[in-house]
N, C-alpha and C positions, 0 to 999 in steps of 0.2 A: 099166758104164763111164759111163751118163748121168749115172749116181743120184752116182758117185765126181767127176765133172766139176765138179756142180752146187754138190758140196759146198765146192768150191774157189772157185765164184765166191762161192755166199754168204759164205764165211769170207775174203774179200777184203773182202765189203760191208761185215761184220761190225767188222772192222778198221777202216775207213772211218768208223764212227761218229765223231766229232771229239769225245770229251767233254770234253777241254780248253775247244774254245771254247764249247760247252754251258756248263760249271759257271761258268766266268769271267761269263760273258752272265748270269747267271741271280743270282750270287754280285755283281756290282758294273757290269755292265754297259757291259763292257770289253769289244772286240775282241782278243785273247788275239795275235793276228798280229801287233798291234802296236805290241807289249812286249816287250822285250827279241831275245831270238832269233826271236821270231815263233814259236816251236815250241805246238805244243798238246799238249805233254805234260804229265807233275805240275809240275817242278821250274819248268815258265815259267810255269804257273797258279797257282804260289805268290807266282811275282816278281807276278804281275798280280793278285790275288784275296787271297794269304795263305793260313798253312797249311789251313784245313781244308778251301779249295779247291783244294790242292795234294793233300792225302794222299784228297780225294774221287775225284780224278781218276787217281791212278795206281792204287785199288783197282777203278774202272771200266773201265779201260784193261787191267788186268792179269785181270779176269774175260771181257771180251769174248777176248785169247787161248784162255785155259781153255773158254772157251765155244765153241771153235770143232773144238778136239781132241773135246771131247764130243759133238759133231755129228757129226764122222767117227763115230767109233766106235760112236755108233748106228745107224749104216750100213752101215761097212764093217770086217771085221778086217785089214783091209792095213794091215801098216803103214807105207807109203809114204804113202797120203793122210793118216796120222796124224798124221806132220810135216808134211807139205805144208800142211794145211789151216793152222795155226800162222803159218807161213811167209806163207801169203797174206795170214792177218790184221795181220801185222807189215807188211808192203807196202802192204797199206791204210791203216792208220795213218799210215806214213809218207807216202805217197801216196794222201792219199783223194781222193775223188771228189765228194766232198758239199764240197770244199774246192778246186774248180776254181776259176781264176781267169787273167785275161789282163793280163800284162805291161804298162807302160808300151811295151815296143821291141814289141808287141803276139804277144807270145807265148803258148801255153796255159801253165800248169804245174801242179802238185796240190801245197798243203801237206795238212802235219802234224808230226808229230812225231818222233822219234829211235829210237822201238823197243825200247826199255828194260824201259818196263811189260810190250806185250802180248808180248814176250819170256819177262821172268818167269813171265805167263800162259800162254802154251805149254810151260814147264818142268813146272807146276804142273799142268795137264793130263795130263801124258803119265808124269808119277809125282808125287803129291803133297806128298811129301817132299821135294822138293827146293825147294818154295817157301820153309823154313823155313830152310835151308842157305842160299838166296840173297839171303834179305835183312839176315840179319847179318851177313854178309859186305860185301854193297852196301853197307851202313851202316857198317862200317870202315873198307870204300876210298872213301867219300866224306868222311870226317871226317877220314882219314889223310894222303887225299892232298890233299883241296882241290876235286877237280874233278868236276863232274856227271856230265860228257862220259867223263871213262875211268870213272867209276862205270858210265852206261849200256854202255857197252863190256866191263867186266867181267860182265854179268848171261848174257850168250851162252859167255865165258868157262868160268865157275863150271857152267854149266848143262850143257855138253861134256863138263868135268871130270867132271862128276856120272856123265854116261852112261855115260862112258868107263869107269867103274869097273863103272858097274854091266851093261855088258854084258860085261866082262870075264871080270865073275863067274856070267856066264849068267843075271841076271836083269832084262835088257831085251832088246829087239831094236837089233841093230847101229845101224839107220837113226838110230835115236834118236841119237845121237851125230854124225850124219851133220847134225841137226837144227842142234844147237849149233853146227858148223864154217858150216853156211850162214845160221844168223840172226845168227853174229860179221861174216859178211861184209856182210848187208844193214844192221846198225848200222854198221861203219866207214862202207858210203859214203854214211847219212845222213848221219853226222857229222865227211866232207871238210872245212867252214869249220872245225869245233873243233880239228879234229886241224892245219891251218893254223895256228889261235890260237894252238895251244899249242905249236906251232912259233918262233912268232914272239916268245911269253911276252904274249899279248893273250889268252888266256881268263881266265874269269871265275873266282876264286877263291875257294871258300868256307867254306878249312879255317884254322887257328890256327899261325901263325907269331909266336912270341913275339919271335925276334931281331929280326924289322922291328919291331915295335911298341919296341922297346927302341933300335935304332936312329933312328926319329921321337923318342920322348923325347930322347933325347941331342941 
């Protein structure tokens, strides 16, 4: 139970890595916080850096996940800590620690980023096939629809979908599925402002609307 505990905080710390504002820092030495959404995931280390510190970032983002189911599993065959550990790393991400800071109204808080990548990374971990499923996909619904934000919110999606089949048909264990319904939950409430934005029609849009563009001409 130590050795299963342990595993969880390091795959918190894990998560916790910030390579968003790593590669941004390192790529053009920018504070990545303080651009755009402030997130340190891929999609705001592209607004800050450009892509190849965009697509650097979410394949490091997306292996510390993976890297954290691998740790379970050379531990333990539960597979409760096999999600879990995933889970923690995605928390860390979102919430790291290496990214404490105090408030102007002098509050603590922890940034990071939205969960998207080391989500994917916990997919990719726990069967690796499903990494390959998820990112053409991701790549549809972000060219389709326009928005980063329901892109990262479909990645937990897809990833449920996935289990859901695949424990259906007896070759996963149930929890896996269990995994997707709780890493969609810890994405939504990173991304409470976007899901606001795009309430309000104020998020950021970065798909291909031809009627507006034809509309401005006119």
């Amino acid at each position: 139970m130590w050795m299963q505990g342990l595993v969880i905080v390091l795959s918190y710390l894990i998560g916790s890595i910030p390579f968003g504002w790593i590669v941004v820092w390192l790529f053009a030495r920018k504070d990545v916080r303080q651009v755009a959404s402030g997130r340190t995931g891929g999609t705001n280390a592209m607004r800050a850096a450009g892509f190849g510190a965009g697509l650097l970032t979410a394949i490091l983002d997306i292996l510390k996940g993976a890297s954290t189911v691998w740790l379970a599993r050379a531990v333990t065959d539960n597979p409760w800590i096999h999600i879990l550990a995933p889970l923690a790393a995605i928390l860390g991400h979102n919430y790291s620690i290496f990214l404490l800071e105090r408030t102007e109204k002098g509050r603590i808080r922890l940034r990071g980023g939205a969960g998207g990548a080391p989500c994917a990374g916990g997919a990719f971990g726990l069967w690796p096939w499903s990494l390959p499923i998820i990112i053409p996909l991701g790549f549809v619904i972000f060219f389709g629809v326009g928005y980063a934000s329901v892109t990262t919110m479909s990645v937990a999606l897809i990833a449920l979908l996935i289990f859901l089949v695949r424990a259906w048909l007896g070759l996963a264990p149930w929890q896996y599925v269990l995994y997707g319904l709780l890493a969609e939950g810890l994405l939504l409430w990173a991304l409470r402002p976007n899901l606001q934005a795009l309430r309000e029609g104020r998020e950021r849009f970065h798909g291909w609307r031809p009627w507006k563009k034809q509309k401005t001409q006119a």
